[in-house]
Each structure stands twice: as structure tokens, then as C-alpha cells.
C-alpha positions as CSV (number, residue, x, y, z in Angstrom):
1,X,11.8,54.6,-14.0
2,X,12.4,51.4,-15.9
3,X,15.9,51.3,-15.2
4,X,14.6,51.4,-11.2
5,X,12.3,48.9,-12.0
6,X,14.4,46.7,-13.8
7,X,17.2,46.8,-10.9
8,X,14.5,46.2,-8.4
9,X,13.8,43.0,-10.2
10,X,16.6,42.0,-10.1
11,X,17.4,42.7,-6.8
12,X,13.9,40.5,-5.5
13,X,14.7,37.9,-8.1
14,X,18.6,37.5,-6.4
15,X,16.9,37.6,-2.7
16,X,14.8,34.7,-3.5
17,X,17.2,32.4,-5.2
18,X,19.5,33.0,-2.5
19,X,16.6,31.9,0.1
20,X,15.8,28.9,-1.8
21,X,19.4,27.8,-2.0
22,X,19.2,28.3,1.7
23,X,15.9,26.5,2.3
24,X,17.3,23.7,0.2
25,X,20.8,23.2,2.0
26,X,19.4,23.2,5.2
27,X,17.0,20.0,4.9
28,X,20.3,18.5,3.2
29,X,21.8,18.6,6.3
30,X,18.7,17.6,8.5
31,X,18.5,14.6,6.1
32,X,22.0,13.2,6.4
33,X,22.1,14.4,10.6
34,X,18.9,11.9,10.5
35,X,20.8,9.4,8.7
36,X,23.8,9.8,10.7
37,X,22.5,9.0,13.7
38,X,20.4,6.5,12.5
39,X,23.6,4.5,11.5
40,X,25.6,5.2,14.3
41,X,22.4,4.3,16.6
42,X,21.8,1.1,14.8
43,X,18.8,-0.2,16.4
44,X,17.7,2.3,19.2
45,X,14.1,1.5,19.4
46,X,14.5,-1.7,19.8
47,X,13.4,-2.4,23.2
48,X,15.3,-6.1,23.5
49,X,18.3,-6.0,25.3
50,X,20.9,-8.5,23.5
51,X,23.6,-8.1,25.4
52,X,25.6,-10.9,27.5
53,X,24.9,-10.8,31.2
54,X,28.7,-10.2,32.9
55,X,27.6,-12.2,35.7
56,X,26.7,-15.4,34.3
């Protein structure tokens, strides 16, 4: 029965280290997607239009 036990442990202990790694990984990514487009937007909410007429 402790054998069982012991394995069982072991078994929840490895399910929940691999769903934190998970958890973890996935907010990296939402982080540097957010910073990504943050850079490549530059300044999106700005609601001034600077650029040149074409006509004049």
C-alpha cells in the first residue's frame, strides 16, 4: 500500500509541475506578443495624425 501511495505521489506531484511549467510559458509568450506589437505599432493610440498631406 505504501509503494501505491508513494507512486501516486509522485505521479500528482509530476502532473502539477508540468501544469505550472505550462501556466508559466504561456504568459511568457502573452508578455513578449504584447510587447511585440507594441513595438511594431509604435504609437497606435495616438489619435494625431502626423503624416504629410500628398496633396499640398
Amino acid at each position: 500500500m505504501k509503494k501505491v501511495a508513494s507512486i501516486f505521489a509522485v505521479a500528482l506531484m509530476a502532473l502539477g509541475l508540468t501544469t505550472y511549467v505550462i501556466e508559466n510559458t504561456a504568459h511568457e509568450f502573452d508578455d513578449l506578443n504584447e510587447l511585440s506589437n507594441m513595438i511594431a505599432c509604435g504609437d497606435c493610440d495616438s489619435k494625431v495624425d502626423e503624416r504629410e498631406d500628398p496633396w499640398g
